[in-house]
C-alpha positions in Angstrom: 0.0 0.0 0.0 1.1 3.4 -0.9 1.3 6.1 2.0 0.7 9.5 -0.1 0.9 11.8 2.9 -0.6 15.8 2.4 2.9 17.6 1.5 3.6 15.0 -0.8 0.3 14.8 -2.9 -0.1 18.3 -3.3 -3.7 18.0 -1.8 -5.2 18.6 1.8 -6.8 15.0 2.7 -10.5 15.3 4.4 -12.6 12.7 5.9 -13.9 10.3 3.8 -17.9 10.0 3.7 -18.8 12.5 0.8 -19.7 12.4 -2.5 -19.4 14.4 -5.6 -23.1 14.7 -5.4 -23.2 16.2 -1.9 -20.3 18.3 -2.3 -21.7 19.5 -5.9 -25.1 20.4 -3.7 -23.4 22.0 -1.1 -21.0 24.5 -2.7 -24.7 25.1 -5.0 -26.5 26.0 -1.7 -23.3 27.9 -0.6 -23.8 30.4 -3.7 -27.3 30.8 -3.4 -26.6 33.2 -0.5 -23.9 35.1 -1.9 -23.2 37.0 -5.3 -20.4 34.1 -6.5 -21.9 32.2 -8.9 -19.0 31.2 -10.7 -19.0 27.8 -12.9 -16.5 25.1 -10.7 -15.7 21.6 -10.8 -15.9 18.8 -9.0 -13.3 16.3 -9.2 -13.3 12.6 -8.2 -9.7 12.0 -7.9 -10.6 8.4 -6.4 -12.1 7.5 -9.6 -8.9 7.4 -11.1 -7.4 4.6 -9.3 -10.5 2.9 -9.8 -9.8 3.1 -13.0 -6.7 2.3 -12.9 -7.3 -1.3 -11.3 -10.1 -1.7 -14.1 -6.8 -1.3 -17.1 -4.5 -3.1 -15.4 -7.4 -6.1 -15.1 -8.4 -5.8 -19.0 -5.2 -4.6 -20.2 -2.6 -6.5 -17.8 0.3 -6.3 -20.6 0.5 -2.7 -21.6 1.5 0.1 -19.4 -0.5 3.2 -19.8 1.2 7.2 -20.4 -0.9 10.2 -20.1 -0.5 14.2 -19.3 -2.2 16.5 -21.9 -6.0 16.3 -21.8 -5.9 16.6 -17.9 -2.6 18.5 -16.8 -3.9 19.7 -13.3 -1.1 19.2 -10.9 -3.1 17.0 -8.5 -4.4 14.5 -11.5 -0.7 14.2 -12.9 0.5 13.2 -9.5 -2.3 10.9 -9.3 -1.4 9.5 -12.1 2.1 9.3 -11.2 1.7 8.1 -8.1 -0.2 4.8 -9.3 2.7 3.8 -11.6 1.5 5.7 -15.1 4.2 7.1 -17.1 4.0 10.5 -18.5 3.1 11.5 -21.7 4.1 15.3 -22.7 3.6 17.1 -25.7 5.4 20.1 -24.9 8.2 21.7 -22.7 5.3 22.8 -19.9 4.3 20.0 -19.6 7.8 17.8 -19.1 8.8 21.1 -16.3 5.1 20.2 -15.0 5.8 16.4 -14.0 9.2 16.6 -13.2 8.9 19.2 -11.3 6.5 16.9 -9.4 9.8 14.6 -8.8 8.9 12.2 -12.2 12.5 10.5 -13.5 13.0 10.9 -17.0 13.0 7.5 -17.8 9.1 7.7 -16.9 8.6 10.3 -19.6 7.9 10.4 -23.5 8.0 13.0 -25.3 5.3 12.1 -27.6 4.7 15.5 -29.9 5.2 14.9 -33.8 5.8 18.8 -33.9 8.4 20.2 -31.8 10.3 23.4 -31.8 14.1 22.6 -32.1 14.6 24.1 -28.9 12.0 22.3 -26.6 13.7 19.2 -28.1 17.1 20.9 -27.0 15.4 21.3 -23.0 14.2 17.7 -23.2 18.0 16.3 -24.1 19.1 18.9 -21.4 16.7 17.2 -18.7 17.5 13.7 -19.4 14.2 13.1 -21.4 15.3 10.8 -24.6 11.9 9.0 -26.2 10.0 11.2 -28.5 8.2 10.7 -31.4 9.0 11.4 -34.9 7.4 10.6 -38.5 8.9 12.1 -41.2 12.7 12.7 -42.8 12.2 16.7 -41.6 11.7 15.6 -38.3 14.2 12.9 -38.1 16.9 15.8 -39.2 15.5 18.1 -36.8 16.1 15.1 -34.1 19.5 14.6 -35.1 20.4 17.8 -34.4 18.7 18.6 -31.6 19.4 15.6 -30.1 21.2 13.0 -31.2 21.0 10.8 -28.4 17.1 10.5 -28.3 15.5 7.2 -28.4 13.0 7.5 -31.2 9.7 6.1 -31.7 8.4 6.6 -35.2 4.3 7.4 -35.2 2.8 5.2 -38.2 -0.7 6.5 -39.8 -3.8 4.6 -39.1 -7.3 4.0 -41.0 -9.5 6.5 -39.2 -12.6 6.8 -40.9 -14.2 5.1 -38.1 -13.2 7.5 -35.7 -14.9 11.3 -34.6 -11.5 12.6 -34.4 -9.2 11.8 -37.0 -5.5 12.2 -36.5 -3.7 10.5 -39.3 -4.4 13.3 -41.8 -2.2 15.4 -39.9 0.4 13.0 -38.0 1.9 9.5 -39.1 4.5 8.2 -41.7 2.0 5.6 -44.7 3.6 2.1 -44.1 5.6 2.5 -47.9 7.4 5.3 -46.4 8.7 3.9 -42.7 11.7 2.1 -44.3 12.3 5.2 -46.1 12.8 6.5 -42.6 14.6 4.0 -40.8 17.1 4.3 -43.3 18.2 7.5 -42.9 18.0 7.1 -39.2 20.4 4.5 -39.4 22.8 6.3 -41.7 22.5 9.2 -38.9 23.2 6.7 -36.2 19.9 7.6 -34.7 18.3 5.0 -32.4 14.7 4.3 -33.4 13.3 2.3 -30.4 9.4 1.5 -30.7 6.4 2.3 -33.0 3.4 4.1 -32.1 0.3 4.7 -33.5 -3.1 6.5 -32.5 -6.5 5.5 -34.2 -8.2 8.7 -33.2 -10.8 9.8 -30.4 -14.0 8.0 -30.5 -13.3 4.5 -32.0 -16.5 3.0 -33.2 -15.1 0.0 -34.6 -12.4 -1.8 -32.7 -11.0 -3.6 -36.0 -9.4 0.1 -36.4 -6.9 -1.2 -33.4 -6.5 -4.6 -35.3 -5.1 -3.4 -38.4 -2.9 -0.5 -36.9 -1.5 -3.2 -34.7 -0.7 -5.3 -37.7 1.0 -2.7 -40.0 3.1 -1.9 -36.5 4.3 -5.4 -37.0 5.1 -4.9 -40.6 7.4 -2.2 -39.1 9.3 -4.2 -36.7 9.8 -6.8 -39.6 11.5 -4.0 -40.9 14.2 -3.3 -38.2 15.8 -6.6 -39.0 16.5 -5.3 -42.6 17.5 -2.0 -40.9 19.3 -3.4 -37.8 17.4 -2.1 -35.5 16.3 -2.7 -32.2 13.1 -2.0 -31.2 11.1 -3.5 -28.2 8.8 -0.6 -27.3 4.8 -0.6 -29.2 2.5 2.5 -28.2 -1.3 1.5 -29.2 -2.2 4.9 -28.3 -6.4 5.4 -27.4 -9.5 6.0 -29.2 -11.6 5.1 -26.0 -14.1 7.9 -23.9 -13.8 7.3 -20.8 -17.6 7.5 -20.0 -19.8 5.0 -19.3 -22.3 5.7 -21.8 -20.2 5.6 -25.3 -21.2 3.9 -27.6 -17.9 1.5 -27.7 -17.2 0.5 -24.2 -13.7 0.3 -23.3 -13.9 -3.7 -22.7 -15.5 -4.3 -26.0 -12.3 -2.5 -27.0 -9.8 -4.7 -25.0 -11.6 -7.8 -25.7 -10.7 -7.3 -29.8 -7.3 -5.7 -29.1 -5.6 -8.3 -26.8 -5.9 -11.2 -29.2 -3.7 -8.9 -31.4 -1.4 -7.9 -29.5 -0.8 -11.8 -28.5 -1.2 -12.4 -32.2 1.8 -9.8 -33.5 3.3 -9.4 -30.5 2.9 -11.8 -27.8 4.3 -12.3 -24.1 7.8 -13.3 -25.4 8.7 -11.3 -28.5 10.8 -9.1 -26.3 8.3 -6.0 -27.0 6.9 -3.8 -24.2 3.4 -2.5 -24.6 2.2 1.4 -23.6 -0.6 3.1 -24.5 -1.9 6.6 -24.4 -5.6 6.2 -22.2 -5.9 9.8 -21.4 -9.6 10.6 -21.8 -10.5 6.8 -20.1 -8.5 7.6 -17.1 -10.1 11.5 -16.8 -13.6 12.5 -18.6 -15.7 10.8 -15.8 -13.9 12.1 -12.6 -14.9 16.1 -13.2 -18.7 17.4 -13.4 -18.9 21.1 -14.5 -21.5 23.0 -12.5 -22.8 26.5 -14.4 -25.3 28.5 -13.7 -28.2 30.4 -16.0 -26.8 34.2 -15.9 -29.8 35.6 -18.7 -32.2 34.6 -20.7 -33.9 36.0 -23.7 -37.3 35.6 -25.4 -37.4 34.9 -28.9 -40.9 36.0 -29.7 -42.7 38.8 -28.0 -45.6 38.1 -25.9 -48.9 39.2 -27.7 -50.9 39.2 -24.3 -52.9 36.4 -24.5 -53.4 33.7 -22.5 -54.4 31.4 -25.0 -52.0 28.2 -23.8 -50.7 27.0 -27.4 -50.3 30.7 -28.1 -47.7 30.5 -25.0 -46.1 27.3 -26.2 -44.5 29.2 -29.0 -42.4 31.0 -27.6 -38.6 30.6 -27.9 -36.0 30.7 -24.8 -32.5 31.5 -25.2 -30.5 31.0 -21.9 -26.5 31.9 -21.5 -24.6 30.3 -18.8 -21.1 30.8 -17.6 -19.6 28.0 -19.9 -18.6 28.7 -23.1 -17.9 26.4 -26.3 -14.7 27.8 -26.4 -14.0 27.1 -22.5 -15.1 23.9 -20.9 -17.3 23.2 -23.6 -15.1 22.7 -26.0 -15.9 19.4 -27.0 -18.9 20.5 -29.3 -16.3 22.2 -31.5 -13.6 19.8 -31.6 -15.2 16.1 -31.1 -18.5 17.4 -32.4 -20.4 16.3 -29.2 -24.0 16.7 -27.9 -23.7 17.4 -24.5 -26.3 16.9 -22.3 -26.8 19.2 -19.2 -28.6 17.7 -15.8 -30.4 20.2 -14.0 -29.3 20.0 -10.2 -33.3 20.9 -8.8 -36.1 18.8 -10.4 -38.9 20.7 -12.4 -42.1 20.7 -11.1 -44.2 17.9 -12.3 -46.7 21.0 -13.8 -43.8 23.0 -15.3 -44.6 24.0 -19.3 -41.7 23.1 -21.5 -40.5 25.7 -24.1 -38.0 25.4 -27.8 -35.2 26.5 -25.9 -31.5 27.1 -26.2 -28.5 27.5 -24.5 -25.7 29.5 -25.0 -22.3 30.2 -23.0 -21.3 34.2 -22.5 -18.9 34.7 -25.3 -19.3 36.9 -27.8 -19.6 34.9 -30.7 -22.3 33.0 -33.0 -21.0 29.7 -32.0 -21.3 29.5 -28.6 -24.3 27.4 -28.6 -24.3 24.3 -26.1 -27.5 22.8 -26.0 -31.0 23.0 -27.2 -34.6 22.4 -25.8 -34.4 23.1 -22.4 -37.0 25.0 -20.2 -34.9 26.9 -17.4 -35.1 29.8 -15.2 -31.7 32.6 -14.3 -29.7 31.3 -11.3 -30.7 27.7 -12.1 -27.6 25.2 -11.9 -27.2 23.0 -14.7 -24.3 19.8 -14.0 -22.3 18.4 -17.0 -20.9 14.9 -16.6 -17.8 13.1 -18.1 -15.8 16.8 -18.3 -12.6 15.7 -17.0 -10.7 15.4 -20.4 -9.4 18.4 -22.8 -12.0 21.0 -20.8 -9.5 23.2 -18.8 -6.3 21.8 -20.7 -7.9 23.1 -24.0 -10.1 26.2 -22.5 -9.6 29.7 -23.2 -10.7 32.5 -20.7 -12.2 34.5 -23.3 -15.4 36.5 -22.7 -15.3 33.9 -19.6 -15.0 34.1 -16.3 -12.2 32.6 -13.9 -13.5 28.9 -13.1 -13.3 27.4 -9.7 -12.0 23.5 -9.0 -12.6 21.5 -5.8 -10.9 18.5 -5.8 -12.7 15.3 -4.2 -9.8 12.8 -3.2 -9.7 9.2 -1.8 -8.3 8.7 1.3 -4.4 8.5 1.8 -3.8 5.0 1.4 -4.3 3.3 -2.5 -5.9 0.2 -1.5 -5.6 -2.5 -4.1 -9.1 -3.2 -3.8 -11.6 -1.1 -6.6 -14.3 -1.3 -4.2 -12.3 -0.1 -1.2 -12.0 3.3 -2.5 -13.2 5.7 -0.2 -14.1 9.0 -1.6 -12.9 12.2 0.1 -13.1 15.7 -0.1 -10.3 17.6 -0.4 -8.3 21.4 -2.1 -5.5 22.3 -4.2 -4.2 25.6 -4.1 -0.4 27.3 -3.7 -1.9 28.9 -0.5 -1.2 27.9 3.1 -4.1 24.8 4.7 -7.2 25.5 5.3 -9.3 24.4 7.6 -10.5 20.9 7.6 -13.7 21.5 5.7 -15.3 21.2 1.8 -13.4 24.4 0.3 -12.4 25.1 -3.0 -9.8 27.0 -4.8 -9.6 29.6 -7.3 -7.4 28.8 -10.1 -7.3 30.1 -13.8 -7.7 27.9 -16.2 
């Protein structure tokens, strides 16, 4: 069992007994007396382990990396803390986990694009993988850095994905020996191949044939003399319960491939890149209805299917370009849960609602009947909401962190869920409190 005491976790450890639901509830009633009505999360730290233990039962052979979509300190050393290593895509975010004590070794610097010089900081601080695929970027390794260990991103099929990634990183299969080459030739070790089928997987075949063209690659390094042993399968899961792929339906295709092209004693070590599994469902977003607007004018009568027309627009303190992100960039309908229940009488209206930004896009969800200073809770926001989010038009967001207690038990269901704060400032008292942070 792993002792994390308060200094060391960068977190103030409550007692156990809450739940995201009563502390979402309580901070709600907390701001109905007051003039803060600022949009906050509510983070479930303890579901990360949780998890955790769930991977390392379906996934038992491949070790999982992740950073970007959720770089708040306390989730990184979460992470770290249960044995994940650390995937960065930039120089902030390599200073960012070693500066939470993370050795090199544990780190990959998994970026296709990279500025000569954060590639010169990451050969300064001991940090050697990172990911390359093309001749430009090879060169640029070689210069930069000529004793990185590089793993060479192949392209994958991803018209079965919501977010495609392969038109804009990963070498075609007739080109990778056209790269180890050269690499060679530059005395450049190429370690491992990666690959990434995209966000939202809907067919778990996509995994099957990536997997087998990374084979066709390693066939290669005998030609090459080469020595890999290192395969990243990337992601392309969710993370919340209620995709449409569930992440076991995912394992259950991918793990007879992996023992199929590379199995238990081929010498080759597995990683993957879960980010958004390990994440989206530990953070609910709580906004609140600032305005609303009325469509259609009222004509003064009372005739009821004369009132039935009219059209509500209502803007909260999220914005598409904040938290909300995801309609823009993974084209997702998100669905909002009110915190109080309607009335059972309460007339429904077309309605619409829109975050505070200044722009024709901002709209987040539609049909909705809702009143100003109404709470509205969004599920599954823990991954690429405040990583990606501009403050824009948008107000400075609040995050309470809700931690398990200081022990990780090896038991899923032991997890205890506890509240707790991070902030740079001195401890608070031993209650629910939350921090102000820009995000």
């Amino acid at each position: 069992t792993n002792n994390v005491s308060n200094e060391e976790f960068g977190c103030h450890f409550l007692d156990e007994g809450f739940t995201a639901k009563d502390i979402l509830d309580q901070k709600i009633n907390e701001f109905s007396s007051s003039d803060d009505k600022d949009a906050f999360y509510v983070a479930d730290v303890g579901d990360i382990p949780k998890k955790h233990l769930r991977w390392l039962k379906a996934f038992y052979r491949v070790t999982p990396y992740a950073v970007k979509c959720n770089d708040c300190r306390t989730i990184v050393k979460t992470r770290a803390a249960i044995g994940m290593g650390l995937d960065c895509a930039s120089k902030t975010e390599i200073q960012l986990v070693q500066n939470l004590g993370v050795s090199p070794e544990r780190i990959t610097y998994a970026n296709p694009y990279k500025q000569a010089s954060q590639i010169k900081y990451a050969a300064n601080n001991g940090v050697q993988v990172m990911t390359f695929h093309s001749k430009v970027k090879l060169m640029k390794a070689a210069r930069a850095h000529p004793k990185a260990k590089l793993v060479l991103r192949i392209a994958t099929d991803d018209s079965k994905v919501v977010c495609c990634l392969s038109v804009k990183f990963g070498a075609r299969l007739k080109t990778s020996r056209l790269l180890l080459e050269p690499a060679k030739v530059l005395n450049i070790d190429v370690i491992s191949v990666s690959f990434h089928v995209g966000s939202g997987c809907t067919n778990p075949e996509t995994f099957v044939q990536a997997i087998s063209d990374a084979h066709c690659v390693f066939d290669m390094r005998a030609e090459v003399c080469f020595n890999m042993y290192l395969l990243n399968i990337g992601d392309g899961s969710t993370g919340s319960e209620d995709a449409k792929l569930k992440f076991e339906e995912i394992t259950s295709v991918i793990n007879p491939a992996l023992d199929k092209y590379f199995p238990s004693d081929s010498g080759v070590t597995l990683v993957a890149e879960p980010g958004r599994y390990y994440v989206a469902s530990a953070f609910t977003l709580a906004v609140t209805i600032i305005a609303k607007n009325w469509l259609k004018e009222q004509t003064g009568s009372d005739d009821e299917d004369e009132l039935s027309k009219k059209t509500f627009m209502y803007y909260e303190d999220g914005r598409v370009h904040g938290s909300c992100n995801r309609i823009l960039y993974d084209y997702e309908h998100m669905k909002p849960l009110l915190q109080k229940r309607p009335k059972p009488d309460e007339k429904y209206y077309l309605s619409s609602i829109w975050g505070p930004i200044c722009d024709g896009l901002n709209r987040i969800f539609e049909h909705c009947g809702l009143s100003v200073r109404d709470w509205m809770l969004f599920e599954n926001m823990g991954a690429y909401t405040m990583a990606a989010a501009s403050t824009m038009s948008g107000p400075t967001w609040q995050l309470m962190l809700q931690v398990q207690n200081r022990d990780f038990p090896p038991d899923a269901g032991a997890l205890p869920v506890s509240c707790a704060w991070e902030s740079g400032m001195e401890r608070l008292p031993a209650a629910c409190i939350s921090a102000r942070i820009n995000v």
